[in-house]
C-alpha positions in Angstrom: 25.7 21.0 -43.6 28.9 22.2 -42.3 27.0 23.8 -39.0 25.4 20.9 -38.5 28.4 18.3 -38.5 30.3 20.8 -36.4 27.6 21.2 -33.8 27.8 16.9 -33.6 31.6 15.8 -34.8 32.8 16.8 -31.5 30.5 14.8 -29.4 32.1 11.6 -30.6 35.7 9.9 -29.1 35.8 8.3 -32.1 34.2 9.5 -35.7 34.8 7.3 -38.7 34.1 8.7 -42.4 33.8 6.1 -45.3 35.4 7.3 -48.5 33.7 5.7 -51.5 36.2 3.7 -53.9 35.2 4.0 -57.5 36.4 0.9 -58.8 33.8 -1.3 -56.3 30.2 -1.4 -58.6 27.0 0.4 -56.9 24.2 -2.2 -55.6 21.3 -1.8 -56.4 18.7 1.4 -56.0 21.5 3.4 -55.2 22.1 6.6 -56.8 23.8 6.5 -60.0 24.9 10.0 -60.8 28.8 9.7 -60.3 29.5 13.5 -60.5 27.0 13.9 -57.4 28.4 11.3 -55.6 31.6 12.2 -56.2 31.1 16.1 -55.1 28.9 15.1 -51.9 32.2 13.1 -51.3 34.6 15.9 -52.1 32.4 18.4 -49.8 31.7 16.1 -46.4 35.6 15.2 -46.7 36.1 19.2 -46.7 33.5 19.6 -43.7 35.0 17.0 -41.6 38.6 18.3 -42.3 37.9 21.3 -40.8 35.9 20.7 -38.3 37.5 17.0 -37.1 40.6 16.5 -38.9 41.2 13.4 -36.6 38.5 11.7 -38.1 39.6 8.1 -39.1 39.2 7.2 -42.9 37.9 4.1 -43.8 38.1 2.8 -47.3 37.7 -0.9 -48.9 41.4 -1.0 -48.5 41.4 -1.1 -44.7 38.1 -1.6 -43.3 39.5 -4.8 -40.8 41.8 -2.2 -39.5 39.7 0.3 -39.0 36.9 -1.6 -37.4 39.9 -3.2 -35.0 41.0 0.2 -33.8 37.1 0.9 -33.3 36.4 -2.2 -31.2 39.9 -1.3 -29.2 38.7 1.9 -28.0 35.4 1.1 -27.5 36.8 -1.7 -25.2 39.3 0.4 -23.7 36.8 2.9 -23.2 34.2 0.7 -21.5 37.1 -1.0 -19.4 37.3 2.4 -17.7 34.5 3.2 -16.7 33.2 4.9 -19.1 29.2 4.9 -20.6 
């Protein structure tokens, strides 16, 4: 895994990871096997660390922000000529 996020995270301007809150119930068909979930978490944070520690966090605290910073670059971005 940690080859193939490297060979990709640095093709982005902007890479957002998700972190997954606890306290916000699973919908439904999703996995339920917390202590999976919780080390797949644990290991892509790692990967990304180390290969894009820039990488923004978004959590169900400050998605609004987070999306608002996307859509700013993205505009900024496009404004310049860019594709």
């Amino acid at each position: 895994m940690q080859t193939i996020v490297a060979a990709h995270a640095t093709r982005y301007d902007l890479l957002i990871i998700t972190e997954l809150d606890h306290a916000i119930p699973l919908g439904p068909e999703r996995d339920t096997n917390a202590i999976f979930r919780l080390a797949a978490g644990q290991h892509v944070t790692a990967v990304i660390d180390q290969v894009r520690p820039q990488a923004i966090r978004m959590t169900s605290k400050n998605t609004d922000e987070v999306v608002a910073g996307a859509v700013e670059q993205a505009l900024g971005h496009f404004s310049k000529g860019g594709s």
